[in-house]
N, C-alpha and C positions, 0 to 999 in steps of 0.2 A: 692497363685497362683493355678490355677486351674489345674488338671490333666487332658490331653485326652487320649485319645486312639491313636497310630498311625493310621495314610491312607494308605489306598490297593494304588497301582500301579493305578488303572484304576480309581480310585475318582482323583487323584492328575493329573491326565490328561485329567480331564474334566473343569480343568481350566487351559485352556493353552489359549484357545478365550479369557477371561477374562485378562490373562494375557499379552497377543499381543494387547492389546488396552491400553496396560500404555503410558501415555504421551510422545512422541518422541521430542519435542524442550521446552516446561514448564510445570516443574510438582509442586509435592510441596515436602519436606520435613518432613517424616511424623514423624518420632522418633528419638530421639538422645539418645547413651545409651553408658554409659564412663564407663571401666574397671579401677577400681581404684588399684586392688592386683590380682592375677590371679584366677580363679575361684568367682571375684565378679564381681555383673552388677548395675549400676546406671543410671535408667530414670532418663533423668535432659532435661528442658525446653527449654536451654539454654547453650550456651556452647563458646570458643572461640578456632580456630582453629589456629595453628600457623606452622611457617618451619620447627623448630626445632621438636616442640614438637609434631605437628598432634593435635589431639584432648586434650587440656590441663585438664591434672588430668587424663591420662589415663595410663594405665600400656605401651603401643606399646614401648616407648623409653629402658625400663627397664626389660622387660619380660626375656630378651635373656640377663645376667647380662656376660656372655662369648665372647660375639658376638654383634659388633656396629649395630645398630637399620640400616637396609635397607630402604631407601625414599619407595621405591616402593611398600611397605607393610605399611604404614603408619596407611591408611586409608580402612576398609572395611567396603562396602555398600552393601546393598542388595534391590528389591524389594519388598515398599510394598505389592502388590497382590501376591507374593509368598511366604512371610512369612505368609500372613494369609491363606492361602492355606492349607500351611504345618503344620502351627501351632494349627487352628483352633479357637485361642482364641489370641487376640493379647494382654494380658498379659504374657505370652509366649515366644514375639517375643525377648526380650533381650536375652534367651536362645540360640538364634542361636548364640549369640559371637559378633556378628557384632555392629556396633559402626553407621553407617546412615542408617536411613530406609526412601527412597524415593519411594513416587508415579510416576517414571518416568521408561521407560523401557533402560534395561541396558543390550541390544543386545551388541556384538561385530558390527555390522552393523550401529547399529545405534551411537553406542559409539567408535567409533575405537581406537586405546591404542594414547594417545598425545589429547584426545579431552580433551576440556576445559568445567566445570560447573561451575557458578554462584551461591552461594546459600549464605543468607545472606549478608553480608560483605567480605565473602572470594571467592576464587577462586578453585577449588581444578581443578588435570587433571590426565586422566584416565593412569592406568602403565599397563606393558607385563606383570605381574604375573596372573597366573592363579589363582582362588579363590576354592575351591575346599571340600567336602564333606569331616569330618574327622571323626572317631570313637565315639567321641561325639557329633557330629550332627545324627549318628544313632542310637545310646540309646537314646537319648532326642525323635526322630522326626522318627523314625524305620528305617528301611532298603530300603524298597520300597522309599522313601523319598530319600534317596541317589541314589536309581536308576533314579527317575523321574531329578535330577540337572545334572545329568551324562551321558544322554542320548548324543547322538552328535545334538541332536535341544536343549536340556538343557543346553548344554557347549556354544549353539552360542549365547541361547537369557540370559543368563550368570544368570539361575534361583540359583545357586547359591548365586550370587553375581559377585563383583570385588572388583582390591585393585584399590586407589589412594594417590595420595599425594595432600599435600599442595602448591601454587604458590603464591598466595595472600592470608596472615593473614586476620583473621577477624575474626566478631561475626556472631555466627548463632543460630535459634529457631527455634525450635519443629513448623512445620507451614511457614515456609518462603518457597520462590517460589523457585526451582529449572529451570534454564536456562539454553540452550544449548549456549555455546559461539561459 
């Protein structure tokens, strides 16, 4: 995997046009990436999402071995065009932690918390958690990087990410269409 350099503030916000033209009703599914133990990441092509489990084979159930797994953090997504923003190289892109990477924009406007996606065979729907910049998304991805997801137009058009759950099991791949239900 490649190293980059962190982005200045003002490179990371000269894609935010780029960013406000992601897909608002179908996009596509662009990566799936399943935490098998903590501190590991597996690109896999393919994957099956379930109620219980969220992403199966992933750490989400088990992480917190103190504390019952929360539905509402099950699932975190991010945008495409903001991981490769941030990352520069979308080898990279499993680094941020996150488990979907879609081509589709993941406003709070355009996603309000209860909305429903489509994406292969499953159904997942948007939760109230907030998705948020942690310690290790700024060693990985710098500091300025956590200021551009944090900004209050970062927090709305949710450059971060967000969490979801599962509603309808199914199968999904790397490449399948993302719909707004």
């Amino acid at each position: 995997m490649s190293k980059a350099t962190h982005m200045e503030l003002a490179e990371l916000e000269q894609n935010l046009d780029e960013i406000r033209r992601s897909p608002k009703s179908e996009g596509k599914l662009a990566l799936i990436v399943k935490r098998p133990r903590s501190g590991e990441r597996e690109v896999i092509e393919d994957g099956e999402l379930t109620v219980a489990e969220g992403l199966v084979g992933d750490n989400w159930s088990t992480r917190k071995p103190d504390a019952p797994p929360s539905p509402d953090t099950q699932l975190t997504i991010m945008n495409a065009r903001v991981a490769g923003a941030i990352s520069q190289d979308d080898r990279r892109w499993e680094l941020f932690g996150d488990q979907l990477y879609m081509d589709f924009e993941l406003s709070e406007t355009n996603l309000p918390v209860g909305t429903r996606l489509a994406l292969g065979d499953a159904v997942i729907e948007v939760t109230p958690v907030d998705h948020t910049g942690c310690k290790k998304f700024a060693e990985r991805f710098g500091v300025d990087a956590v200021k551009f997801v944090s900004t209050p137009e970062g927090k709305a058009l949710r450059l971060r990410g967000m969490y979801a759950k599962v509603v309808q099991p199914g199968a999904i791949r790397a490449g399948d269409k993302v719909r707004k239900l």
